[in-house]
LUMMAR-680433 format. One record per residue (C-alpha): x, y negated, z negated; residue in three letters. Coordinates in steps of 0.1 Angstrom, whole numbers, plus 5000, padded with zeros to 4 digits. Example, Ala and Ser with C-alpha at 12.3 -4.5 7.8 and 13.67 -1.06 7.14 Angstrom:
2
+------+------+------+-----+
!   xx !   yy !   zz !   r !
+------+------+------+-----+
! 5123 ! 5045 ! 4922 ! ALA !
! 5137 ! 5011 ! 4929 ! SER !
+------+------+------+-----+
***
This chain:
354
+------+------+------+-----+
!   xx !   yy !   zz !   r !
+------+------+------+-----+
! 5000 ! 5000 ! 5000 ! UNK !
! 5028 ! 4973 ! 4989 ! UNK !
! 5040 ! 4981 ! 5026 ! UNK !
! 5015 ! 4959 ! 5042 ! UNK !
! 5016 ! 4935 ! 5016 ! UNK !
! 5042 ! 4912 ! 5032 ! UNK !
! 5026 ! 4914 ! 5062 ! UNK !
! 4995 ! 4897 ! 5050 ! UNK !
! 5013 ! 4877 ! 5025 ! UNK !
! 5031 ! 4863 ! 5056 ! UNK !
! 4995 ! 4857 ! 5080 ! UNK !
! 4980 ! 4839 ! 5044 ! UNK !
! 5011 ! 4818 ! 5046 ! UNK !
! 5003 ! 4811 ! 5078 ! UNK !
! 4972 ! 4802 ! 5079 ! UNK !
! 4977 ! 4779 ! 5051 ! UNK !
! 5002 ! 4757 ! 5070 ! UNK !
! 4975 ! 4756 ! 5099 ! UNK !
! 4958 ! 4724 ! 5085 ! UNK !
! 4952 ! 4690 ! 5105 ! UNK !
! 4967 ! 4675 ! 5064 ! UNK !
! 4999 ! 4691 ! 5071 ! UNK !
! 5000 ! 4680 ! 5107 ! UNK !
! 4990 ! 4648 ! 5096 ! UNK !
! 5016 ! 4645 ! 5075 ! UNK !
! 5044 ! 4661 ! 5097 ! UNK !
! 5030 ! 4628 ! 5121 ! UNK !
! 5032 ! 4605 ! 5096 ! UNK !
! 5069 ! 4613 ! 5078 ! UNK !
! 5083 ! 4613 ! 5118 ! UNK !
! 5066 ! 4580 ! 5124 ! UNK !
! 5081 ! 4563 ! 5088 ! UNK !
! 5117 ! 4582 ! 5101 ! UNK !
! 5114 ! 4561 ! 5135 ! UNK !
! 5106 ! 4527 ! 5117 ! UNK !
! 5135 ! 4533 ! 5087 ! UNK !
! 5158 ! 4540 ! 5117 ! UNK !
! 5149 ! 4507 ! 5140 ! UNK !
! 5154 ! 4486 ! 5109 ! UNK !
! 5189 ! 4502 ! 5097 ! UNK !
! 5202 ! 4499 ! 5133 ! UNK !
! 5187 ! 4458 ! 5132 ! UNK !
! 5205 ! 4449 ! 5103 ! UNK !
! 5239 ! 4468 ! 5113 ! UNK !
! 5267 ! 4442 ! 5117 ! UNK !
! 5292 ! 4467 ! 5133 ! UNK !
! 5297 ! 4492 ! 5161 ! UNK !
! 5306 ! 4519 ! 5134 ! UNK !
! 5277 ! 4508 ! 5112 ! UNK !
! 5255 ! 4514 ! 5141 ! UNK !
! 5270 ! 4546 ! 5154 ! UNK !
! 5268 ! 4560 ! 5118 ! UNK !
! 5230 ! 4555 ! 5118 ! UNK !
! 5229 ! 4568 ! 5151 ! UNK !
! 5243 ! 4604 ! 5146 ! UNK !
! 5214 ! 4604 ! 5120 ! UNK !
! 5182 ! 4594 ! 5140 ! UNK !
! 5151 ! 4612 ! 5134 ! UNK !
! 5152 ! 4643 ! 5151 ! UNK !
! 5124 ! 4654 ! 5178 ! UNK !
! 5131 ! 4683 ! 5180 ! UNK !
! 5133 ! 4695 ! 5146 ! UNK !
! 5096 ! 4673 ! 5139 ! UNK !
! 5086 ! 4693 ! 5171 ! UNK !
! 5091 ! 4729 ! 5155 ! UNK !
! 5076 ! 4716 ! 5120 ! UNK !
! 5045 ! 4707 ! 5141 ! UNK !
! 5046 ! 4738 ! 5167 ! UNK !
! 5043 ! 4762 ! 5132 ! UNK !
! 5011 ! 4740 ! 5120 ! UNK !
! 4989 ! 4740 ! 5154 ! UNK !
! 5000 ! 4775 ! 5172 ! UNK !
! 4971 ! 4799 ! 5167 ! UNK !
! 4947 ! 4771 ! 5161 ! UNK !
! 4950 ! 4754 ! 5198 ! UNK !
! 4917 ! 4760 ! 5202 ! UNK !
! 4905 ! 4737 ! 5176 ! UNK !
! 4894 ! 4702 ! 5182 ! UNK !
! 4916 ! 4690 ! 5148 ! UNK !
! 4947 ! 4701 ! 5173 ! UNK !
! 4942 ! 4680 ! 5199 ! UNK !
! 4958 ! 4645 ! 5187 ! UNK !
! 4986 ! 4666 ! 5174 ! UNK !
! 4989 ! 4685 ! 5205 ! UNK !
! 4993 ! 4652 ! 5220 ! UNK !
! 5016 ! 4641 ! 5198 ! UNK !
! 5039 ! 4678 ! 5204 ! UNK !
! 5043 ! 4664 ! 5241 ! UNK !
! 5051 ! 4629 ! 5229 ! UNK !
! 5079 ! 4641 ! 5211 ! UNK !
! 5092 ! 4663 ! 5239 ! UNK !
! 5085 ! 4652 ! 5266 ! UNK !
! 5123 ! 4635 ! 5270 ! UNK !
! 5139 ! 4669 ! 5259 ! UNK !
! 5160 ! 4687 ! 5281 ! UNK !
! 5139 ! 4710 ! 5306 ! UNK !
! 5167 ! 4739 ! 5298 ! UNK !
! 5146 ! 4743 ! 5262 ! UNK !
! 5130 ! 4779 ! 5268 ! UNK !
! 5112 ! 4772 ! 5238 ! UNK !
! 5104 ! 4738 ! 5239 ! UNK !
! 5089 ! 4746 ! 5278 ! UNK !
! 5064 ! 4775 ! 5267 ! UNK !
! 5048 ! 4756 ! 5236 ! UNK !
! 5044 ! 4731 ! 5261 ! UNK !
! 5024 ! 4755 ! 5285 ! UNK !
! 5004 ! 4771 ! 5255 ! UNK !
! 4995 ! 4733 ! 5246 ! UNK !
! 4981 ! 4725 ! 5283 ! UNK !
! 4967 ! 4762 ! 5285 ! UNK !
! 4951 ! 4760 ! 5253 ! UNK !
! 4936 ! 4726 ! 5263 ! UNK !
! 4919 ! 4736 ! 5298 ! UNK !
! 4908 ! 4765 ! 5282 ! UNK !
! 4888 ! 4750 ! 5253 ! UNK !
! 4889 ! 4708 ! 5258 ! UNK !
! 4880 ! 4698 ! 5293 ! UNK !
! 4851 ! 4683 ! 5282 ! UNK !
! 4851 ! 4673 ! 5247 ! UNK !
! 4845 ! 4638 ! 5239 ! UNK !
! 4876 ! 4629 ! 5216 ! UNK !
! 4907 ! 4638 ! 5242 ! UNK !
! 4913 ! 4603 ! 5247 ! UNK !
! 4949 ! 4606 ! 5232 ! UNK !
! 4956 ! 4634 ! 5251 ! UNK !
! 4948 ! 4619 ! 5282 ! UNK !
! 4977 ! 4592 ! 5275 ! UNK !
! 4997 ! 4620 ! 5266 ! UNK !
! 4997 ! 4640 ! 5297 ! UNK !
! 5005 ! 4607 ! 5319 ! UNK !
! 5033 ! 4606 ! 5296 ! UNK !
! 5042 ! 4641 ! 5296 ! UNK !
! 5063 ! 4644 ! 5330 ! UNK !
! 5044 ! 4679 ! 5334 ! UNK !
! 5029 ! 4687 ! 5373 ! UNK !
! 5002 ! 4699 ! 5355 ! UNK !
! 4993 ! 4665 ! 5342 ! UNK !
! 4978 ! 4652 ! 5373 ! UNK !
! 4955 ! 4683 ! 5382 ! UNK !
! 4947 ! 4681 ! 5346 ! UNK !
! 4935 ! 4646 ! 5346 ! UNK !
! 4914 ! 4650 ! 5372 ! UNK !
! 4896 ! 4676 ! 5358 ! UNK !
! 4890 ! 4657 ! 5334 ! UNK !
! 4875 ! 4630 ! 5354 ! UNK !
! 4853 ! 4656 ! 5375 ! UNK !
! 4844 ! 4673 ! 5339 ! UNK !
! 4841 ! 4656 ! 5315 ! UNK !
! 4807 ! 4638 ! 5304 ! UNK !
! 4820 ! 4606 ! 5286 ! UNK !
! 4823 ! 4580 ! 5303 ! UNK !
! 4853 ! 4560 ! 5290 ! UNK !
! 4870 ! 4596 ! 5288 ! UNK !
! 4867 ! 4590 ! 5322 ! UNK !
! 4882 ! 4563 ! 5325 ! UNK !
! 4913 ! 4566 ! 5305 ! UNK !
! 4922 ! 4599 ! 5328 ! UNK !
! 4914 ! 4578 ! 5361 ! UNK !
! 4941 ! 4555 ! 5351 ! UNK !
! 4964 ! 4580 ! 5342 ! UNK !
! 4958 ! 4600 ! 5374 ! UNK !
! 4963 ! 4566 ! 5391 ! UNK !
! 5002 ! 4563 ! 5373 ! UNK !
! 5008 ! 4597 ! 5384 ! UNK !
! 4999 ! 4591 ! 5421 ! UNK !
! 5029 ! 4569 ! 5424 ! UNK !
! 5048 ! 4598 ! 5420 ! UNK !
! 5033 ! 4609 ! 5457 ! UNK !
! 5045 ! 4583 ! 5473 ! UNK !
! 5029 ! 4552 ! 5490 ! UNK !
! 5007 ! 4570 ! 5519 ! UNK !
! 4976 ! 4552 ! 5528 ! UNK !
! 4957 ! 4579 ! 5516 ! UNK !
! 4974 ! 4584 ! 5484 ! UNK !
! 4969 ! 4540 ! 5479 ! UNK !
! 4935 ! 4548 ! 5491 ! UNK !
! 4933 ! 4575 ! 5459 ! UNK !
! 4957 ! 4550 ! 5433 ! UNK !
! 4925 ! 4521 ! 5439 ! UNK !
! 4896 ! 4542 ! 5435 ! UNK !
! 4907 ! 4558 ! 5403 ! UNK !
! 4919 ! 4522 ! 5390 ! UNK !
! 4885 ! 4508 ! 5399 ! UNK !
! 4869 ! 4538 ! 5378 ! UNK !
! 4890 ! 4531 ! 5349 ! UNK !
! 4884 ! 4489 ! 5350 ! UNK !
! 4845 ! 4500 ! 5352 ! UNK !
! 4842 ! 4528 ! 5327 ! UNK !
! 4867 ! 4519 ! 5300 ! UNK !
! 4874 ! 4479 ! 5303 ! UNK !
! 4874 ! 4477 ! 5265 ! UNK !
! 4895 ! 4507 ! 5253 ! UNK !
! 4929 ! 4502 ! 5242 ! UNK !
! 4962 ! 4522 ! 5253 ! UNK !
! 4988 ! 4507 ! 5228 ! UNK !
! 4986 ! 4477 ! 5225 ! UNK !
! 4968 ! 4467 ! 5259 ! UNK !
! 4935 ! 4474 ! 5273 ! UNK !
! 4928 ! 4497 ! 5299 ! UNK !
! 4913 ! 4468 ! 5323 ! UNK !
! 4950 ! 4448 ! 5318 ! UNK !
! 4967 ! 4484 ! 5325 ! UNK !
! 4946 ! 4488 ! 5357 ! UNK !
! 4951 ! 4449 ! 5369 ! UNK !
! 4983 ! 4459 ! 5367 ! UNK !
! 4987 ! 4483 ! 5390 ! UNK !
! 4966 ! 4468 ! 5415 ! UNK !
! 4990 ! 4442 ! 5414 ! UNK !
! 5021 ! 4465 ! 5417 ! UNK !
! 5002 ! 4481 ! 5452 ! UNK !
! 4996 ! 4446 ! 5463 ! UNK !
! 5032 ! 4437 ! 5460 ! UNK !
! 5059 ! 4460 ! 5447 ! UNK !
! 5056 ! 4492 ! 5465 ! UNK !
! 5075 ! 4496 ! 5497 ! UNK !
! 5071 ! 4468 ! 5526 ! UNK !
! 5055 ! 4440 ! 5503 ! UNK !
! 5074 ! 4410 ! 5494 ! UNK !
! 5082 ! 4414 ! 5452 ! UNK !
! 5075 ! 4381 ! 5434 ! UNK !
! 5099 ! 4355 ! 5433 ! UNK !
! 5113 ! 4347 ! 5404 ! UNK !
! 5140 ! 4319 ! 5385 ! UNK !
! 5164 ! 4329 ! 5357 ! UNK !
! 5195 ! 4316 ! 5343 ! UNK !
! 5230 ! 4337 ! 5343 ! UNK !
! 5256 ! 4344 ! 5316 ! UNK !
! 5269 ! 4314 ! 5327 ! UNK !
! 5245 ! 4292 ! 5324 ! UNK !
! 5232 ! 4288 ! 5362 ! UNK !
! 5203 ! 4289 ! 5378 ! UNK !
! 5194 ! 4315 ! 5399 ! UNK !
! 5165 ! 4323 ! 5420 ! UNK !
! 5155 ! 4348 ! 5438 ! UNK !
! 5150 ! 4332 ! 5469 ! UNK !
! 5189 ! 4329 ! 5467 ! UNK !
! 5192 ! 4364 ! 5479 ! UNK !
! 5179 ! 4360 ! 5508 ! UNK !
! 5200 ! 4374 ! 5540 ! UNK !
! 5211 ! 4399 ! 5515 ! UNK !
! 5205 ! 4437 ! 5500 ! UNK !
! 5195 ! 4426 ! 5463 ! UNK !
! 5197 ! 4451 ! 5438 ! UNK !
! 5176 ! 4441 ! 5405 ! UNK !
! 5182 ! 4462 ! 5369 ! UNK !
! 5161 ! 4456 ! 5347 ! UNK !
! 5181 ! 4470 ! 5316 ! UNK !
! 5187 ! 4470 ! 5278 ! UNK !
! 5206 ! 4483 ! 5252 ! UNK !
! 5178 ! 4508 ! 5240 ! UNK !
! 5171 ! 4521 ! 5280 ! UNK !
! 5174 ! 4559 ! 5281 ! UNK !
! 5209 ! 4571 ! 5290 ! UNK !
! 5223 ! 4535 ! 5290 ! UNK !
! 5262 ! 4549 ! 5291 ! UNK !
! 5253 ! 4570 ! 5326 ! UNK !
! 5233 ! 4539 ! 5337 ! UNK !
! 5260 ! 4515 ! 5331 ! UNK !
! 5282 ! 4540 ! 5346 ! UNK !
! 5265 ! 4542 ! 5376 ! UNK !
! 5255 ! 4503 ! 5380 ! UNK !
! 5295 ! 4500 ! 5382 ! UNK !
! 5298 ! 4524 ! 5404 ! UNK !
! 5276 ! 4506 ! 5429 ! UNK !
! 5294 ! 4471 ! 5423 ! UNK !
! 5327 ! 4486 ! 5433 ! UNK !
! 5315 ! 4508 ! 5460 ! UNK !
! 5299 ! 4479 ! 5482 ! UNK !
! 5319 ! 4450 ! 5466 ! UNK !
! 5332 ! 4441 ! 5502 ! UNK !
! 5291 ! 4446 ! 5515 ! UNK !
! 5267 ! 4417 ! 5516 ! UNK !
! 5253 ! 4430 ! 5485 ! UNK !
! 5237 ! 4409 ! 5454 ! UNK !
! 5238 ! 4432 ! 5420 ! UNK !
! 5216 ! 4417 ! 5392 ! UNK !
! 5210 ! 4428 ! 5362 ! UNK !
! 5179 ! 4411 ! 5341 ! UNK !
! 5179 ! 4419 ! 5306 ! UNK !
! 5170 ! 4408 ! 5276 ! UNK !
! 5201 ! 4414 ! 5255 ! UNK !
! 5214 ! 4386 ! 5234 ! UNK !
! 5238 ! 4361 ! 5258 ! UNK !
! 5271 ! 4363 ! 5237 ! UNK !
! 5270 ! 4406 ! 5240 ! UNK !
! 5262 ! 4406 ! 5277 ! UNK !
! 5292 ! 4376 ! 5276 ! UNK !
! 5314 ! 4405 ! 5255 ! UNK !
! 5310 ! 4431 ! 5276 ! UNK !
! 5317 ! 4414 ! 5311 ! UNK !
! 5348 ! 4395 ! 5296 ! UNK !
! 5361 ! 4431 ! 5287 ! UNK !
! 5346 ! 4448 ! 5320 ! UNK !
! 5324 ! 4471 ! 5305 ! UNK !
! 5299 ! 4461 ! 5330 ! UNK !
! 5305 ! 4444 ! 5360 ! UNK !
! 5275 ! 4427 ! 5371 ! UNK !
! 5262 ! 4391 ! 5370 ! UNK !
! 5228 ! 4394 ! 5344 ! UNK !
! 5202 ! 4369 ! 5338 ! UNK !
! 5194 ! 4364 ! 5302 ! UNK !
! 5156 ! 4371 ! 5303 ! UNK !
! 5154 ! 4369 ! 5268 ! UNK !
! 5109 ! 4363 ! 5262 ! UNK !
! 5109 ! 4393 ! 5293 ! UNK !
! 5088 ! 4367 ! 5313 ! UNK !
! 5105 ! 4384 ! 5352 ! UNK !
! 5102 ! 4416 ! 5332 ! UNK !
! 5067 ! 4410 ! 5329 ! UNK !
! 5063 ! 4393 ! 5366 ! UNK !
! 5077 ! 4428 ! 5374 ! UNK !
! 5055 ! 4450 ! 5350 ! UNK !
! 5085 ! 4464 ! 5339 ! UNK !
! 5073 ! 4492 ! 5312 ! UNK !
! 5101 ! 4512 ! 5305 ! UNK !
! 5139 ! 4503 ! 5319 ! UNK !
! 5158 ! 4515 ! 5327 ! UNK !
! 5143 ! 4499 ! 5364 ! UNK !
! 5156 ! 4491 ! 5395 ! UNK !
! 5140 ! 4478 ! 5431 ! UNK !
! 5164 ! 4475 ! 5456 ! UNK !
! 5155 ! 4445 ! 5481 ! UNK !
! 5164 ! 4443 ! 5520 ! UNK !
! 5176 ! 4412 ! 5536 ! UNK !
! 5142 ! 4399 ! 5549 ! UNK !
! 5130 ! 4400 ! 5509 ! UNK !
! 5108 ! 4431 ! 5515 ! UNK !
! 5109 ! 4460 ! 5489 ! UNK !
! 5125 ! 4490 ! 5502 ! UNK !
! 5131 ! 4510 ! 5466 ! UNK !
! 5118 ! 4511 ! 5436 ! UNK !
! 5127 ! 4534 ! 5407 ! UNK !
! 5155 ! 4546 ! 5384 ! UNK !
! 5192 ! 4546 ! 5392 ! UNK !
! 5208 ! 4569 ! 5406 ! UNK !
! 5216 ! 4587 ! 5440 ! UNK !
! 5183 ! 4573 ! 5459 ! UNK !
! 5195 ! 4537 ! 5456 ! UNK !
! 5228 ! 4545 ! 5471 ! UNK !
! 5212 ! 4563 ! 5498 ! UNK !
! 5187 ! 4528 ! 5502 ! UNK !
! 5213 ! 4506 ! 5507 ! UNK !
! 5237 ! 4528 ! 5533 ! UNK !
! 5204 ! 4532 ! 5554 ! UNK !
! 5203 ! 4494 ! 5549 ! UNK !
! 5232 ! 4488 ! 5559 ! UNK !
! 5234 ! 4513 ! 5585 ! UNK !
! 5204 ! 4497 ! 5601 ! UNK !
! 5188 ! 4532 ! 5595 ! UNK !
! 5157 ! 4520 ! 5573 ! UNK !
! 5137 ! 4488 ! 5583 ! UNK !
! 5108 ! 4478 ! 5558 ! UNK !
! 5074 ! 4471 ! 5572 ! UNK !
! 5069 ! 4434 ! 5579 ! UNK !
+------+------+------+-----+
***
C-alpha cells in the first residue's frame, strides 16, 4: 500500500500548486523583479555598477518554468488564460533552440483552440499571440475574429491580425486584408485599451504607416538636431541612399546592432550614402562613444521621441532605408536585408514605385 503513496502524495502536490493564487503570485513577484531591476540600473553611476545589476536581471526563464508547473494540466480552464498569455510574454524573445520552452508553447496554443475560441475574456491573449512571433498567431486570430461572439473580442484580434499581415509583405491584396481588419477593430473596439493606448490610436496608426511608410510611399519628413548641435532635416538627404536607426541603449541585442551599423558605415563610406542614427540617449554618452569610435555614425538627439513617434517607432531597434528620390525602399530590423537594399540601390537593381 505505502508503494502508491508517493505517487499520490506527488499528484495532491500537484494539484495544489495548480491555482490561478499561485500563478498570480508567480505574475506579480516577476513584475516587482522587473521594476527593482529598472530602478537599480537608473541610479547606477558606473559601467561596473550597471553590469553588476545586469548579470542579476530577473530571469524569464526560470519565472517561465515556475509558471509552466502552475497552469500545465489545467490549460483547459478559463483562470489559465491570462497566465497563458503571460507564459508567451515571457518567452517569446527566448532562443527558438529551447525544446522545452517550444512545446509548452504549443500545448498553450493547442490548449487554447481547443477550449477558448470563443470565450468572452481572451482579450489578453489576443495581444499576446501578436506578440508571440508564433505562425500560428495569425491563423489563430482570425479564428477568433470568424468565432468568436463578442464584439470588442473582435476587434482586439482584427488589429492583431492586421500587425501580423505586415509580416506578408505589402501586396495589394494583403493591404486590401491590413484595412479591413483595421477598420473592424476602430468599429468594434474604439474604447479598449492595449497598454497604455487605445485600440482606435493603434489602428490610426497603422493606416497611417500603409499610407506612407511601407515600400514606394514617401516617409515623413522630419527636422532634428546632431551631436553637434546642427540642424538636420531630412530633406537634406535628398540625391542620396538614407539609412535611419532608430536606436537606444535598452534595443534588443544593441552590441550586434552597433556592430553591424558599423559595419555598414565602413562598407559604403566611399558610396553616396547618409547613415543616421535617431535616438533618444542622453547627448554627452552618444558624444562618448563617437569620440572613442564605438559607434560611427552621425545621431540626432531625439530626446521627447517626437520623429520616433512621426515614425510610429514601437520597438527599436528600427531601420528604413531610403532611395535617392526620398521613396521607402526598406523597412525593418538590421541586418543582411538592408545590405542587400542598398547594393540593389546602388546597383540600379531595385527602383521604388513613384
Amino acid at each position: 500500500m505505502q508503494r502508491f503513496l508517493i505517487p499520490i502524495t506527488i499528484l495532491m502536490a500537484a494539484h495544489a500548486l495548480a491555482s490561478p493564487t499561485e500563478a498570480e503570485r508567480i505574475q506579480r513577484s516577476y513584475g516587482l523583479s522587473q521594476e527593482s531591476f529598472a530602478l537599480k540600473m537608473k541610479i547606477a553611476t558606473t559601467p561596473e555598477e550597471k553590469q553588476a545589476i545586469w548579470e542579476k536581471r530577473p530571469s524569464p526563464e526560470v519565472t517561465a518554468s515556475q509558471l509552466w508547473k502552475n497552469i500545465t494540466g489545467s490549460l483547459h480552464q478559463d483562470w489559465t488564460i491570462p497566465y497563458s498569455a503571460f507564459y508567451l510574454n515571457l518567452t517569446h524573445q527566448l532562443p527558438a533552440s529551447n525544446a522545452e520552452v517550444s512545446r509548452h508553447r504549443k500545448e498553450i496554443m493547442d490548449g487554447f483552440e481547443a477550449h477558448h475560441l470563443d470565450k468572452s475574456n481572451i482579450r489578453v491573449f489576443c495581444v499576446a499571440l501578436t506578440q508571440s512571433g508564433s505562425p500560428r498567431a495569425l491563423p489563430l486570430l482570425e479564428k477568433i475574429i470568424k468565432k468568436n461572439p463578442d464584439k470588442k473580442t473582435q476587434g482586439i484580434a482584427a488589429l492583431g491580425a492586421a500587425l501580423l499581415l505586415k509580416n506578408l509583405g505589402d501586396s495589394p491584396e494583403i493591404l486590401e486584408k491590413r484595412i479591413t481588419h483595421l477598420r473592424m477593430a476602430i468599429i468594434q473596439a474604439v474604447d479598449e485599451k492595449i497598454g497604455d493606448m487605445s485600440v482606435a490610436t493603434l489602428a490610426a496608426d497603422e493606416i497611417f504607416i500603409i499610407r506612407h511608410l511601407i515600400k514606394g510611399r514617401t516617409p515623413p519628413e522630419f527636422t532634428g538636431t546632431d551631436v553637434a548641435g546642427r540642424i538636420i532635416k531630412s530633406g537634406d538627404f535628398k540625391g542620396k541612399i538614407t539609412v535611419l536607426l532608430f536606436w537606444d541603449s535598452k534595443s534588443a541585442e544593441i552590441d550586434k546592432v552597433i556592430q553591424l551599423s558599423n559595419q555598414l558605415v565602413d562598407k559604403y563610406a566611399k558610396k553616396p550614402i547618409s547613415i543616421i542614427g535617431i535616438t533618444p540617449e542622453p547627448i554627452a554618452d552618444i558624444r562618448a562613444l563617437q569620440a572613442n569610435d564605438s559607434i560611427k555614425w552621425n545621431n540626432i538627439i531625439d530626446a521627447k521621441d517626437e520623429i520616433a513617434a512621426l515614425y510610429r517607432i514601437r520597438s527599436r531597434p528600427a531601420i528604413f532605408v531610403v532611395d535617392s528620390d526620398g521613396k521607402l525602399e526598406y523597412s525593418g530590423v538590421p541586418g543582411s536585408f538592408v545590405e542587400l537594399t542598398i547594393d540593389a540601390l546602388l546597383d540600379g537593381k531595385v527602383k521604388s514605385n513613384k
